[in-house]
C-alpha positions as CSV (number, residue, x, y, z in Angstrom):
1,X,0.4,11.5,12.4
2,X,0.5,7.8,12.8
3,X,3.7,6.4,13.8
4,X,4.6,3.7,11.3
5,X,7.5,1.9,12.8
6,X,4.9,0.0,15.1
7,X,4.4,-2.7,12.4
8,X,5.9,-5.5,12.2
9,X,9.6,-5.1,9.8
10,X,9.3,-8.2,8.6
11,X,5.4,-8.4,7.9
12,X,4.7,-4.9,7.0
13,X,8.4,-4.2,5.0
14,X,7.2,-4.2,1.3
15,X,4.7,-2.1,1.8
16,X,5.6,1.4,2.4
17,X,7.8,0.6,-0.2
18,X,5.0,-0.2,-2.8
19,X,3.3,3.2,-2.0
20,X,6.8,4.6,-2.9
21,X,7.2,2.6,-6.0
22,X,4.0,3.6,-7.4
23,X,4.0,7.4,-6.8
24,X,7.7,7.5,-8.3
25,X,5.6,5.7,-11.5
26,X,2.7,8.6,-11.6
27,X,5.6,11.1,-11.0
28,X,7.2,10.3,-14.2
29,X,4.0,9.7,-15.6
30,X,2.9,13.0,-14.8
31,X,6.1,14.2,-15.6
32,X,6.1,12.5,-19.2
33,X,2.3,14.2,-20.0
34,X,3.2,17.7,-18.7
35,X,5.7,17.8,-21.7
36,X,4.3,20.1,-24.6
37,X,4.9,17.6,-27.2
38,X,3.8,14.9,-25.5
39,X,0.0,16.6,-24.3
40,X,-0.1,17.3,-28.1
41,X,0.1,13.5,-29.1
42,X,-1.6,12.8,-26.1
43,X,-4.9,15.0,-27.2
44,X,-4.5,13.5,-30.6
45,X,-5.4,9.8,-29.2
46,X,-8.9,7.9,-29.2
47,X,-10.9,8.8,-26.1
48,X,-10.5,5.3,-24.9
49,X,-6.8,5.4,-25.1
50,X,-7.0,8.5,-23.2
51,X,-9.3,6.9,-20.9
52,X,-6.9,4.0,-20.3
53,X,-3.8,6.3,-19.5
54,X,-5.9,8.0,-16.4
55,X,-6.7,4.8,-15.4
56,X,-3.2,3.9,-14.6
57,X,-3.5,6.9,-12.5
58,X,-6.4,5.4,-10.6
59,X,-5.0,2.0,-10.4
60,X,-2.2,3.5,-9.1
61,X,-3.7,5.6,-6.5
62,X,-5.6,2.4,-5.3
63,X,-2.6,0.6,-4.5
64,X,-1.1,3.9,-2.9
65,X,-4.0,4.0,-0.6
66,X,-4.3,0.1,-0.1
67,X,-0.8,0.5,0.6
68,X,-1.0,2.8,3.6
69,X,-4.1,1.7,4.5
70,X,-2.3,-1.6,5.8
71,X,0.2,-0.1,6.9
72,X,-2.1,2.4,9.1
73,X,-4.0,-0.7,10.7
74,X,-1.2,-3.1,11.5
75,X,-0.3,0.4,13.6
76,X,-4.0,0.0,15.8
C-alpha cells in the first residue's frame, strides 16, 4: 500500500479530500436509489434520464480515480 503522507500537505491537501467528498455523494446516491420507492420512480423515467443519473456515477468515479491517481504519483 502506498504511503500517502509523502506528498506535499500543502500541494497535495485537497485532494484526498475530493476523493472523500465524492464517494460520500455516490454513497447517498446509492443510498437514495436503493430505496423501494425511489427505484420505482426511478424505473418509471426516460431512458436518457436514466442514462444521466449513472453518469453522475461515472463522473464521479473519474474524479475518485483522478483524485488518487495524483495523489499516488506525487508519492513516486
Amino acid at each position: 500500500m502506498t504511503d500517502i503522507s509523502c506528498a506535499s500537505p500543502q500541494r497535495h491537501a485537497a485532494t484526498p479530500d475530493t476523493a472523500v467528498i465524492r464517494i460520500d455523494q455516490l454513497h447517498a446516491l446509492a443510498g437514495l436509489l436503493s430505496l423501494e420507492e425511489v427505484a420505482e420512480q426511478f424505473s418509471d423515467l426516460p431512458t436518457v434520464a436514466q442514462v444521466s443519473i449513472f453518469g453522475l456515477f461515472e463522473d464521479a468515479l473519474a474524479d475518485i480515480r483522478a483524485a488518487l491517481t495524483q495523489t499516488v504519483t506525487a508519492c513516486e
